[in-house]
C-alpha positions as CSV (number, residue, x, y, z in Angstrom):
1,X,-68.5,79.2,100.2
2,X,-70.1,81.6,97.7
3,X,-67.7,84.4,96.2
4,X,-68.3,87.8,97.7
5,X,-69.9,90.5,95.4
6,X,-67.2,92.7,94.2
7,X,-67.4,96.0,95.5
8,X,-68.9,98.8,93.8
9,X,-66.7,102.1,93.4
10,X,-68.7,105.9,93.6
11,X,-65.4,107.1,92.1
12,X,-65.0,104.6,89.4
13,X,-61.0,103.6,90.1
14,X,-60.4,100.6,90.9
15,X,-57.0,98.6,92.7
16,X,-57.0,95.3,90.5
17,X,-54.5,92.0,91.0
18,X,-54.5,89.6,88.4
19,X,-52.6,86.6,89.5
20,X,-51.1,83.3,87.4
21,X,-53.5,80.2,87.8
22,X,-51.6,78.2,90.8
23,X,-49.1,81.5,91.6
24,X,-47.7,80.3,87.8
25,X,-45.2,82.6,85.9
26,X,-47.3,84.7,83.7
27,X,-44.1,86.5,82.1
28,X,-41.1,84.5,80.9
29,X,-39.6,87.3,79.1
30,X,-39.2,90.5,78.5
31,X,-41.1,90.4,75.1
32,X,-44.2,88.6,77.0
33,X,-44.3,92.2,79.2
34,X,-43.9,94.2,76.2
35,X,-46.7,92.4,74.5
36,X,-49.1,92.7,77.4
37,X,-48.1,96.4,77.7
38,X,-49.1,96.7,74.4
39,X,-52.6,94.6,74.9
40,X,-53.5,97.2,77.3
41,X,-53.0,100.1,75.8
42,X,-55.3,98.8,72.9
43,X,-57.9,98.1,75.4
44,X,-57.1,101.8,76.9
45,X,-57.7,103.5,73.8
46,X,-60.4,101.2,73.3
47,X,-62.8,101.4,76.7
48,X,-61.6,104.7,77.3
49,X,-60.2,104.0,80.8
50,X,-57.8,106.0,82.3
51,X,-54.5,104.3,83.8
52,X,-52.7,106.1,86.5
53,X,-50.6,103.1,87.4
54,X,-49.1,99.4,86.7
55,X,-46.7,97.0,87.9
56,X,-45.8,93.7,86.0
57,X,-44.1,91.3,88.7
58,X,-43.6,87.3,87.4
59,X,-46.9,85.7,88.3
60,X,-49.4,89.2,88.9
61,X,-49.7,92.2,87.5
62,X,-51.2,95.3,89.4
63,X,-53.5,98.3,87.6
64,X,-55.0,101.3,88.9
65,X,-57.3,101.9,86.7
66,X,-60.8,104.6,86.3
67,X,-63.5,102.9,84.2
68,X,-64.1,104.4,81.1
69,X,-66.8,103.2,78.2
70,X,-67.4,99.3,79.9
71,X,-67.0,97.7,83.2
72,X,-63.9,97.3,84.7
73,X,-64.9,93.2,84.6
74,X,-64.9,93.3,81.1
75,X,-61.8,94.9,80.6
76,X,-60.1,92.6,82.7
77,X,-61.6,89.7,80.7
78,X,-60.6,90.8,77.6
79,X,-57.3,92.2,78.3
80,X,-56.5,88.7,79.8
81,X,-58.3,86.4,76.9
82,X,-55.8,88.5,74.0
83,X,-52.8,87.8,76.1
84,X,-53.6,84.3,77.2
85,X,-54.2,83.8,73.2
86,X,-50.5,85.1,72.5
87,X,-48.9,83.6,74.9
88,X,-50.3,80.3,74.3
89,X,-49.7,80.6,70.7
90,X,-45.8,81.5,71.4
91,X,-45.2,78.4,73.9
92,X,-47.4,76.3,72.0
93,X,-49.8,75.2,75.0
94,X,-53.3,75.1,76.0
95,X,-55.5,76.2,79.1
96,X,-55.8,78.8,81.4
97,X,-53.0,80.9,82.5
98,X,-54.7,83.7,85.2
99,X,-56.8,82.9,87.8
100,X,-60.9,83.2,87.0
101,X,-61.5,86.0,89.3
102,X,-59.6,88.8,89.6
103,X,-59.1,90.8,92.6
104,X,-60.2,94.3,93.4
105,X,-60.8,97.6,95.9
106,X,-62.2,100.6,95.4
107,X,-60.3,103.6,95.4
108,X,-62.9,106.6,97.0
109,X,-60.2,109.3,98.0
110,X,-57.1,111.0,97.1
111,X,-55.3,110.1,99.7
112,X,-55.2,106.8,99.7
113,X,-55.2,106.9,95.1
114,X,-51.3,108.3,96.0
115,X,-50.8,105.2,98.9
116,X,-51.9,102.8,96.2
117,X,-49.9,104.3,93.4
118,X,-46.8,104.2,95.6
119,X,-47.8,100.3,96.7
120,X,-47.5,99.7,93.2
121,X,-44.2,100.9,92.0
122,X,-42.7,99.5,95.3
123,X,-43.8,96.1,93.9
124,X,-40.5,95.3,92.8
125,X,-38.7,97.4,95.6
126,X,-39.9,94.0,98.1
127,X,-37.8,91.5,95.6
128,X,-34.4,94.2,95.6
129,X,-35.6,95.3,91.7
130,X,-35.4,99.2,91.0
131,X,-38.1,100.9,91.6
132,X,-38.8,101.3,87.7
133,X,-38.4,97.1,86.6
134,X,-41.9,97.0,84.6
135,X,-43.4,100.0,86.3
136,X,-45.2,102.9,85.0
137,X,-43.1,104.9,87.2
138,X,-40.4,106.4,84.7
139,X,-44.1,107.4,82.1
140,X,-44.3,109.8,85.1
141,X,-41.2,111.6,84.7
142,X,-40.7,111.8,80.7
143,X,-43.3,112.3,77.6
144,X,-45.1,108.9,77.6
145,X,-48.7,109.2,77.0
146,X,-49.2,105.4,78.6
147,X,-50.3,106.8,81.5
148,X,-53.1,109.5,82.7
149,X,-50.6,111.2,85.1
150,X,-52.0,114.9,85.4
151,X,-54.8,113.9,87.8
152,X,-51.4,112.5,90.2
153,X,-49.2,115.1,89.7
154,X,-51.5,117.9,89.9
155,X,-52.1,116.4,93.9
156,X,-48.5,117.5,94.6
157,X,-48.0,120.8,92.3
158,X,-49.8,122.3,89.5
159,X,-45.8,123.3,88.4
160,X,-44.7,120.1,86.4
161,X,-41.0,120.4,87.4
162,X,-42.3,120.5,91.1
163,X,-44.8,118.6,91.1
164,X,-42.5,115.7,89.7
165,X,-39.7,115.7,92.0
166,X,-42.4,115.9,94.6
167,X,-43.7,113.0,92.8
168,X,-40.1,110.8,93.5
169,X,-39.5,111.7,96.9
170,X,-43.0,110.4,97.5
171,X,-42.7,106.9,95.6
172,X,-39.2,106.3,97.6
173,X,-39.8,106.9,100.3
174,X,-40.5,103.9,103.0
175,X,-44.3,103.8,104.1
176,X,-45.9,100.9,105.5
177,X,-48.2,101.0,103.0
178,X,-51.1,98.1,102.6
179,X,-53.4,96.8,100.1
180,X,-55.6,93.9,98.7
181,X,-53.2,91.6,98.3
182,X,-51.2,92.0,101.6
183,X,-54.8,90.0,102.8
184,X,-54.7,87.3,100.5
185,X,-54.5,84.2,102.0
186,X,-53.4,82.3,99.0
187,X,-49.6,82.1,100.7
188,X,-46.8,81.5,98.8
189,X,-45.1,77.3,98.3
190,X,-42.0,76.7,100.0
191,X,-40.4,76.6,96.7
192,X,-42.0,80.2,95.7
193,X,-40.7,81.3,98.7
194,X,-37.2,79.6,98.8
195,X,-36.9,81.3,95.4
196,X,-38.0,84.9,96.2
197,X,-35.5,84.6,99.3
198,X,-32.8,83.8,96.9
199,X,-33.4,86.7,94.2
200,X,-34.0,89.1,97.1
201,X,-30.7,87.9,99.1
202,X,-29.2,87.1,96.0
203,X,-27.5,83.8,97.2
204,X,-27.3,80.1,96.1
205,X,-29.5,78.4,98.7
206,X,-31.6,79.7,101.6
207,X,-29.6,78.1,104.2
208,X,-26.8,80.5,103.0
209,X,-28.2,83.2,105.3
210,X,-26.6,81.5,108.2
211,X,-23.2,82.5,107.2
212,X,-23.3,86.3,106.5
213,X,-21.8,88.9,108.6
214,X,-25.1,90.2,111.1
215,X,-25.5,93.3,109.4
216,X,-25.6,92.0,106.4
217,X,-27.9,89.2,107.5
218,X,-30.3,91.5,109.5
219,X,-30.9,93.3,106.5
220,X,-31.9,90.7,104.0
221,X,-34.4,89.4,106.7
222,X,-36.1,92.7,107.0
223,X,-36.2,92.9,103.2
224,X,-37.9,89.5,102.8
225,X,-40.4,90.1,105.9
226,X,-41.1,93.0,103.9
227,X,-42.0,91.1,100.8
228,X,-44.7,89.4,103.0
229,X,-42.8,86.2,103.8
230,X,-44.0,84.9,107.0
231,X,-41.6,84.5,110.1
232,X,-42.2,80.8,110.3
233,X,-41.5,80.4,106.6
234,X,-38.4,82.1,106.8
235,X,-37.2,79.7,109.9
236,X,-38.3,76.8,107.7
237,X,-36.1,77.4,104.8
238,X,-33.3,79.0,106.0
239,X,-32.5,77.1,109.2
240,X,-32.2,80.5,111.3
241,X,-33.7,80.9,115.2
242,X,-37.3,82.4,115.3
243,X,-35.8,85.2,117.5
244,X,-32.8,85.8,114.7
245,X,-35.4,86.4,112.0
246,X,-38.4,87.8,114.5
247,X,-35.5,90.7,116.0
248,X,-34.2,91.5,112.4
């Protein structure tokens, strides 16, 4: 089946999800994040884009970018090749390491450029990290220039000190917010799963969910339907009754 045209944007932002070839670790340490970080803030000064928000999680990164001086195609492309250069150069291997095609929305409206930004910094909220674990949340909230966060706060309050604290109630608070990826039928392995389950319920096995107290129980299911894990995956690894995870 041919690859549908990627959509054109009348406001020039753009949602973009770059995933690990095969849903592969594209981050083993913190120094790999740091070094991509730094890769795209070249390319930022460079293209002239602005950068209202990222999120680095294991094996995908999100950006919500505005194209500046070049297409948001190429920026992607090059951003990835320098990385994919260092990072094979540090753990001396060969190949690909992203996906070929990235994926991407159009952003047209304010509304729905603060439903993103939220989606992003909740990235990590879905796996029980803080809200801030590789985030440009806290660039909001202090003096980094990483980010092109007037446009953002200026939606809630042209008075900074206002306008931020408007700016953290909104990014914590619960919304059943969508985007691109939440449609991406690539699903997750058993063994991805099995493992998100674990960091999220923090326990040694899956099947370990059986044995909590209800409360406790209920609430880790909720948390990892949340994170997008289907209902008949969770039955599958952890052993628990459809209705137990389905009325959680």
């Amino acid at each position: 089946m041919p690859r549908q045209p990627r959509q054109d944007s009348k406001s020039g932002v753009f949602h973009i999800i770059k995933r690990g070839i095969n849903r592969q670790n594209i981050f083993q340490d913190e120094e790999d994040k740091e070094i991509y970080i730094e890769r795209l803030m070249r390319y930022k000064n460079e293209s002239e884009f602005e950068l209202y928000a990222y999120c680095l999680m294991e094996n995908h990164i999100h950006l919500l970018i505005k194209e500046g001086n070049e297409s948001v195609s190429n920026v992607i492309k090059r951003l990835g090749v320098s990385y994919v250069r260092w990072y094979n150069k540090k753990y001396d291997r060969i190949g690909h390491l992203f996906q070929d095609r990235f994926r991407s929305e159009p952003v047209e409206d304010d509304k729905y450029l603060l439903t993103v930004t939220r989606y992003i910094h909740q990235n990590p909220v879905k796996i029980g990290s803080p809200i801030n674990s590789w985030t440009s949340y806290d660039s909001y909230l202090n003096n980094s220039d990483t980010i092109d966060k007037r446009l953002i706060l200026e939606m809630f309050s042209t008075n900074n000190s206002e306008a931020k604290n408007m700016f953290i109630k909104f990014m914590n608070e619960k919304g059943n917010d969508t985007s691109i990826d939440i449609f991406d039928n690539d699903r997750l392995c058993d063994a991805e799963a099995a493992d998100m389950i674990k960091i999220i319920s923090e326990i040694s096995t899956c099947e370990d969910l059986q044995y909590l107290d209800k409360a406790k129980r209920d609430e880790i299911l909720r948390n990892i339907k949340e994170a997008g894990i289907p209902i008949l995956q969770i039955t599958r690894l952890t052993g628990l009754n459809r209705g137990v995870v389905t009325g959680a």
